[in-house]
Structures are given as C-alpha cells and as structure tokens.
C-alpha positions, 0 to 999 in steps of 0.5 A: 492195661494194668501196669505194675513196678517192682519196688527199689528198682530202677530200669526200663519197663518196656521197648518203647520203639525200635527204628531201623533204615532200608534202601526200599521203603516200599519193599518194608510197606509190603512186608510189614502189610503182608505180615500183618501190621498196620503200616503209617506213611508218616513224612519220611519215614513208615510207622509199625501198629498193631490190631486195635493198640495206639501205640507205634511199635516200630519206624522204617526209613529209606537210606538208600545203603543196606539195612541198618539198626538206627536207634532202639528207644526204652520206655521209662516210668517218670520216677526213674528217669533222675536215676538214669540221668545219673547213671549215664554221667556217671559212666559217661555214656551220654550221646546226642540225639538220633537224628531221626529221632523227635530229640526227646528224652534221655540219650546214650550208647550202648557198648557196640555203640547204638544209640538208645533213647530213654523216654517217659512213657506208657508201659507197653510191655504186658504186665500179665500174661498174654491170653489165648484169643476166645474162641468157640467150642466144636460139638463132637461131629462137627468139623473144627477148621474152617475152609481155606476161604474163610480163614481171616487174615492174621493181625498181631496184637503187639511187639514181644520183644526184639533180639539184637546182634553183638560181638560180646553178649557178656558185655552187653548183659553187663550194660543191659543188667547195671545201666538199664536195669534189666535182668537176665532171664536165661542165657547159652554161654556167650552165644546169647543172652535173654533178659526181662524187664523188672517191672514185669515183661514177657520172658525178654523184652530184649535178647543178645545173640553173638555175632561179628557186628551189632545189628538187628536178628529179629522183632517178635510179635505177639498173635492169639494161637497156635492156629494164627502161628500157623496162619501167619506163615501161610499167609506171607508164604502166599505173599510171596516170603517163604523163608523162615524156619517153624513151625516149631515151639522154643526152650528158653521162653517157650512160646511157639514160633514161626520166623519169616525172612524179610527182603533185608535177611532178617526176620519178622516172628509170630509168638503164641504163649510166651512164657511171662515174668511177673514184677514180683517174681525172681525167675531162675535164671540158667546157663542152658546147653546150646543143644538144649536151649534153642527149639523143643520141636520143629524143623531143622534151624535154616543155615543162615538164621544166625547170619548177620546181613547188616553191616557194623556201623 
C-alpha cells in the first residue's frame, strides 16, 4: 500500500485496533465468522482479520458484564510521535495503559474518559480510493446474477472506520481536532460529527453521534459492491441476524450501506464506495440539516438505531 502524509501536520493516520469486552465470546465468534471476517482465538481474547490483510482490525474480550468500549488505538507515523507526547503533558491527558493492552506506545484520555492509545504503526487507513472488486462483462443475452448456489460468501477487505457515542460532540470534534490531529470532514449540529485522517483516509476514519454515555454505535467495513452490500445482508440474515437497517446508500460519505444488529444492540456495517479524502485536499466541510444528511434512499431509520446499549463507565 502507498502511503502518504500531509506535510506540517501532525495527527493520526489511522484507527489502528478498536478493542471492546462482551459477556460471551462465543456468541462475537459467531457474529464476526458469520459477518465475514476472520476470527483468531488469541489466549483470552478473539482478533478481528480481514480477506487476504495482515493486520488485526479488532480485539473482543469476555468480561462476563455488559458490552463495553475498552480502549481505541490510533496509529501514528514515527516523526510525529515527540509532538504528540508533548501534546498530551501539555493538556495533562495522560493515562496509564489498558490492561488489556500490550502497554506500548503513547497513552491518554479522551474528554468521555476513554482510554486511546497512540502507537508507531503502518498506515491502515487507505491513501487512495477504494476500488471496485473486478468483475466480468455480461454479453447481451445472457443472464448477469448467478443462482442462489453459486453465490460466494462475502469477505470484507478492511475497517473503514468506527462511529463512537458521546454526550458532547462538540467537545469531542475539539479533542479529535487539536489533541490528534484529525479533521472535520461534515457534521448535523451537535448531533454527530465526521472526521478525516489528514494524511489521507476514507471520508471518517472516525465519528461522533450524540448520546447520554460514551460507547461504541458501530464498526464499518469495506466490500468490493453494491452486489456484496446486498449479499452481506442476506448472508447474516440466513445466519440468523436479521436486524439492521438498508439497504440503502448515506449523505454525509455517500458509501452504500447495509448495518446489521449484533447480539450486544450494536452494529457491524458493509460500506461500498465511500467517499475518499486525499492528503493533499482541503474537503469542504459543512453543517448539514438532520433531514439532509443521514440517507439518500433506503428504508426508514429502525427506532432504536441510535440507542445507546452500553453502559457509561
């Protein structure tokens, strides 16, 4: 993968690992399995993969109490990683480590009192848009879907990104904005907030959507179509997880999407063709309407998709 960096600026480049507990693990191994990725038992705890990419996206542990963010990690470039200490004592936001974490790296609090962790790391996050899986022309006269048999199991390629609860996303675009570096990509008022990586991401790498605690809405990954969008949601639905909401395609991003439920109320997303920043690009950032922002097409929004199911810490 090409990388690239946004001269001057100092941030994150990418969500390097989001890491969250569950009282079953086995009830996450069948989930994430039916969903598409690769599951690793690793000790204690299940790692997320994807199709074909070396890198862990995700861990799960088993608490035994209900579903619980436990620490976002943020991957950094070498070079930037003096500014960040100095950051972090400068605001006094420093933390010790999770203790579920391998204690490396940079360590603090965002304002809802999450524990992140900065670490030296590859840039995950894509730095060119992500492109169409190949697929092959039909001939007039002949039929373009395959039968129902032959269709072959989605596989994600990576994270897009992941959409967290606060009770203040102006706070938190503040924090995300001057503390990592990141940058506003579009935002609804003080209902949620979108923001890029500066050294060139998918339209967020992370998100912010109003709540009464912090918490974790969604993680969002990246398939080859609209045909696999479709597919993803048929193949959880014939696992047994039929509750979502899409097909449909968003506004702020633009990416078709289809969400589905996991056993904790929080969701798993297929995105095809989000929209991409480039490191070189200043996006118009905006302050979109509610009833303009959330979904071009597809069905009504379910009641409960904005629920928070987690506890505040």
């Amino acid at each position: 993968m090409t990388t690239t960096r946004r001269a001057g600026v100092t941030g994150v480049h990418s969500v390097n690992r989001f890491v969250f507990s569950v009282p079953d693990l086995e009830a996450a191994r069948r989930f994430y399995t039916a969903f598409g990725l690769e599951v690793r038992q690793v000790g204690e705890r299940l790692d997320l993969y994807t199709a074909g990419h070396p890198h862990c996206w995700g861990s799960v542990h088993a608490s035994g109490a209900p579903k619980h963010l436990e620490y976002v990690s943020y991957g950094v470039y070498a070079e930037d990683l003096p500014a960040l200490r100095e950051r972090i004592e400068r605001h006094g936001l420093g933390c010790e480590p999770h203790p579920l974490s391998d204690g490396s790296g940079l360590w603090l609090r965002n304002p809802d009192g999450t524990p992140l962790q900065l670490v030296v790391a590859p840039k995950v996050s894509p730095s060119a848009k992500s492109r169409p899986s190949p697929r092959a022309s039909v001939a007039a006269g002949q039929g373009a879907a395959p039968a129902r048999s032959q269709v072959q199991p989605v596989r994600p390629r990576a994270l897009s990104h992941v959409l967290f609860f606060t009770p203040d996303v102006e706070r938190m675009l503040r924090f995300s904005t001057d503390i990592l570096g990141l940058r506003l990509s579009d935002r609804s008022q003080d209902l949620i907030a979108f923001l890029h990586g500066a050294h060139g991401s998918d339209h967020h790498l992370v998100a912010f959507a109003k709540s009464h605690a912090p918490g974790l809405h969604h993680s969002s990954w990246d398939v080859g179509s609209l045909d696999d969008v479709g597919s993803g949601a048929e193949q959880m639905r014939t696992a047994g997880f039929d509750r979502g909401w899409g097909l449909g395609r968003h506004v702020l991003g633009s990416n078709y999407f289809q969400y589905v439920r996991d056993p904790w109320g929080s969701y798993a997303e297929y995105s095809f063709d989000i929209d991409f920043v480039p490191h070189d690009l200043e996006w118009p950032a905006a302050d979109h309407p509610p009833h303009d922002s959330l979904y071009v097409w597809g069905p009504a929004v379910p009641e409960d998709f904005i629920t928070n199911h987690e506890q505040a810490s």
